[in-house]
C-alpha positions in Angstrom: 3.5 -3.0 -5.2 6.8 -1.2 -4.8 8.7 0.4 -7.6 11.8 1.6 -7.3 12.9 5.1 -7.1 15.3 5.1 -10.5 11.9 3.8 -12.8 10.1 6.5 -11.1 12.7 9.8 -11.8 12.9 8.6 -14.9 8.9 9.7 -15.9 7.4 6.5 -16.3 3.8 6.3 -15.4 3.8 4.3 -12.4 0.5 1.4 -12.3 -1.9 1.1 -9.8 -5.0 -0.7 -8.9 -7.8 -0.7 -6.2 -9.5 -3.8 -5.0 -12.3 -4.9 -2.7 -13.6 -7.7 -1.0 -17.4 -7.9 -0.3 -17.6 -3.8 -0.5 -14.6 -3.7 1.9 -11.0 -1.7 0.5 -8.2 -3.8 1.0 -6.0 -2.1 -1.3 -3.4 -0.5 1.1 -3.4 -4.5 2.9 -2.5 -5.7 -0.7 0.2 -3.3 -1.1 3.2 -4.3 0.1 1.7 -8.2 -0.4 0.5 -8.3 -4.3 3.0 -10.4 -6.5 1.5 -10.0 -9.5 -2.1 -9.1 -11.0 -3.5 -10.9 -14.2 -6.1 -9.9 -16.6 -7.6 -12.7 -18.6 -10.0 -10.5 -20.6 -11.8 -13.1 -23.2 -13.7 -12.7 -26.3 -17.1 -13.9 -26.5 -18.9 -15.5 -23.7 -16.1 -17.5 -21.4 -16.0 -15.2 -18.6 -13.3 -12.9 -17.6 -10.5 -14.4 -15.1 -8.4 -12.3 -12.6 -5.4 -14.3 -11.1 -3.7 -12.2 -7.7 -1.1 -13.7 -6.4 0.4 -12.6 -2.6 2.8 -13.0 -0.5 2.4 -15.1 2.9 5.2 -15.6 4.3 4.4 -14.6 7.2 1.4 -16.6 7.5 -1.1 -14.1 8.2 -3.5 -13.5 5.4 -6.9 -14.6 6.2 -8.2 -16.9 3.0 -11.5 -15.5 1.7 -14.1 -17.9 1.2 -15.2 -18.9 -2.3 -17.8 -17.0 -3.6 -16.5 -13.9 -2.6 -17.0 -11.0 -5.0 -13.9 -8.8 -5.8 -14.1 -5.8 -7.7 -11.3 -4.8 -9.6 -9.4 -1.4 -11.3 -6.6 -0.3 -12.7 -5.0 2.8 -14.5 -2.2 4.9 -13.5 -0.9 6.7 -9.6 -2.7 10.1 -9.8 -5.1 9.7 -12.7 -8.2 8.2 -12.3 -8.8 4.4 -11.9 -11.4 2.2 -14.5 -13.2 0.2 -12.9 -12.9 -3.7 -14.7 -15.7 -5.5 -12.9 -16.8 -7.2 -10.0 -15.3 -11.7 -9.9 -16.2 -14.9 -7.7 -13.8 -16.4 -6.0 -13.7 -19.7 -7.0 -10.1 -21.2 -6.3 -7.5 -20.5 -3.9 -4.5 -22.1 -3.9 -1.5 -22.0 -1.3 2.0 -23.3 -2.1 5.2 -22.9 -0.4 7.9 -22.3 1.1 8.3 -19.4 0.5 4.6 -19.2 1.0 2.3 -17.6 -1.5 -1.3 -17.5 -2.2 -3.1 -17.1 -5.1 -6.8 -16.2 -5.5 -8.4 -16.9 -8.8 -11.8 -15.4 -9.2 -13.9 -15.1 -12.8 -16.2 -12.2 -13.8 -18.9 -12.5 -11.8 -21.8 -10.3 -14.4 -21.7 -13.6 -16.9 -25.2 -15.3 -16.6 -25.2 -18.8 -17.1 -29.1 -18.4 -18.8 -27.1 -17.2 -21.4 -25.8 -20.8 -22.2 -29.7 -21.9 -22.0 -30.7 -23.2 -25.4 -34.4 -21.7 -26.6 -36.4 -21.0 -29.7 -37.0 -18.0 -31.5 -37.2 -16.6 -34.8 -37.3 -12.8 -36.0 -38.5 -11.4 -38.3 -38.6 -8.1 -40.5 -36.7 -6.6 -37.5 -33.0 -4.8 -37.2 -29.7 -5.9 -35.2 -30.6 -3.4 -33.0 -34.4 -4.7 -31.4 -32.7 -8.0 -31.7 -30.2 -7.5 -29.1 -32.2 -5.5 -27.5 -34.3 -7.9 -26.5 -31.4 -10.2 -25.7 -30.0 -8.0 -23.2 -33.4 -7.6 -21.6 -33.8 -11.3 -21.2 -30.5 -11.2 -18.7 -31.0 -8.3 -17.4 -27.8 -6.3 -19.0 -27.4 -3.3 -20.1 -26.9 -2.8 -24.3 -23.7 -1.6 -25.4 -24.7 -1.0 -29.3 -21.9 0.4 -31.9 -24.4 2.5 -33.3 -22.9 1.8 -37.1 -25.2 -1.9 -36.7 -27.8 -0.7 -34.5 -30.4 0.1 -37.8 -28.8 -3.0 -39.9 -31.7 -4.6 -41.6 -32.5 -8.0 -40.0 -34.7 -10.0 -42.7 -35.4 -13.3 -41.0 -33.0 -15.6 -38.5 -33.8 -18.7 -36.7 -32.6 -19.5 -33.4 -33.2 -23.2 -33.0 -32.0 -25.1 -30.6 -29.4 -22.1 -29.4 -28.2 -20.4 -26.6 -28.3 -16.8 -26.8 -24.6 -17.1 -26.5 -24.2 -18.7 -29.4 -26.5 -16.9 -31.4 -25.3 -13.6 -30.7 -21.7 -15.0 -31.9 -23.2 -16.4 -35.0 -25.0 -12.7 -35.8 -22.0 -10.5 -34.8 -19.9 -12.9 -37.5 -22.4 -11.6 -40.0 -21.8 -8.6 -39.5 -18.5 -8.1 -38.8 -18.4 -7.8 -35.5 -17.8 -9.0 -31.8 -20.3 -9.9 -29.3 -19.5 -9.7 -25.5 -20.6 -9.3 -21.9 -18.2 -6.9 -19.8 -18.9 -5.3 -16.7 -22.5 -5.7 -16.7 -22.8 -4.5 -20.5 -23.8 -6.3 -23.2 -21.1 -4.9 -25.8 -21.6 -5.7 -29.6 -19.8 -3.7 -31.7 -17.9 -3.8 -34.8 -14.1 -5.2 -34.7 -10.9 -3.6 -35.3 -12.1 -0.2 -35.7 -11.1 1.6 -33.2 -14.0 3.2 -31.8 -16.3 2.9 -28.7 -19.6 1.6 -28.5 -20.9 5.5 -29.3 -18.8 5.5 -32.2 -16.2 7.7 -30.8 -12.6 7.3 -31.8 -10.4 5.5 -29.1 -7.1 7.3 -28.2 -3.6 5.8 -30.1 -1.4 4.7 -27.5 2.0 3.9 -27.6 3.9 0.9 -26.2 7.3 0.7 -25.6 9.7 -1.9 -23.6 10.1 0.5 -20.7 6.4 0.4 -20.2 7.2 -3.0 -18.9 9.5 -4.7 -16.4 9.7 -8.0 -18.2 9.3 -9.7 -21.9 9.7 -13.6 -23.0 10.6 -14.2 -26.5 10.7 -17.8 -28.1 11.9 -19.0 -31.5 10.9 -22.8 -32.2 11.1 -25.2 -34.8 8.7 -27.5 -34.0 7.1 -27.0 -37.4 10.2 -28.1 -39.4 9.8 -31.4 -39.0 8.9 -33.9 -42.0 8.4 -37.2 -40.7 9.1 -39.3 -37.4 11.5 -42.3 -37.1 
């Protein structure tokens, strides 16, 4: 990506990323290519989607084959990069003129077992050993806020239910969100501002100049009473 020099002297932290292919850095072959870079980081259990979208106008990037895996970070030039997670490739699309290509790939750590439906009931048992368990079954690792990890669990059925849906249904209970993000099993309470540890997460500010765009759209499509 190229920035130009007047956004740079003016101290604005410039963004940067690092992507491979199969293992293989193609970051400085994305460079000068790379259009734009999207994020779709989802709640729950519908996997993670990263759109990139390059330019080929001259004709000379090589497609990669579905079911690649990417992996993916992002942060700041000259500060350390966070890794986001590995994706499959599972769409490539090519439009032109001017040509462009665009490579959609979705996070490749989400286990389809977790949409298997199964039976189980607990209990006498805590939040904790529950999901615990879980994320032993799929072979994740637990990310537990450690404010739910001793919540008393009674009894619960899971009947019929994916663990998916099940972990959904608990985190509502107790107020919080359930998730599967770079390999992690994350459930954690919601708008708190902490990590999974319990640590406070840093306040940042954003601005408009942290940005090189912005849509903004007023509607009245609500205001209507009736149709003739």
């Amino acid at each position: 990506m190229n920035f130009s020099s007047e956004l740079l002297n003016k101290g604005n932290k410039t963004p940067a990323f690092s992507i491979s292919i199969e293992g293989k850095d193609i970051t400085t072959v994305l460079d000068n290519r790379l259009m734009s870079l999207t994020l779709t980081d989802n709640r729950g259990f519908e996997a993670d989607q990263l759109d990139l979208e390059l330019d080929d106008a001259d004709g000379k990037i090589v497609l990669p084959r579905r079911g690649a895996v990417i992996t993916l970070a992002l942060g700041w030039k000259g500060q350390p990069l966070f890794p986001k997670g590995a994706f499959t490739v599972d769409e490539i699309e090519h439009t032109g003129a001017p040509d462009r290509l665009t490579i959609r790939a979705r996070s490749a750590d989400f286990r389809e077992t977790l949409n298997t439906r199964r039976e189980k009931s607990w209990h006498k048992t805590t939040v904790g050993e529950v999901v615990k368990e879980i994320a032993a079954r799929h072979k994740l690792k637990m990310a537990l806020g450690e404010d739910l990890s001793d919540k008393p669990v009674e009894h619960i059925d899971q009947t019929n239910e994916s663990d998916g849906s099940f972990l959904m249904r608990l985190a509502r209970q107790y107020g919080a969100i359930a998730s599967v993000k770079n390999g992690n099993l994350l459930f954690i309470r919601q708008g708190q501002g902490k990590s999974a540890s319990g640590k406070p997460l840093p306040v940042i500010t954003i601005t408009r100049k942290d940005g090189d765009s912005h849509r903004f759209t007023l509607a009245d499509r609500g205001a209507y009473t009736g149709v003739i």
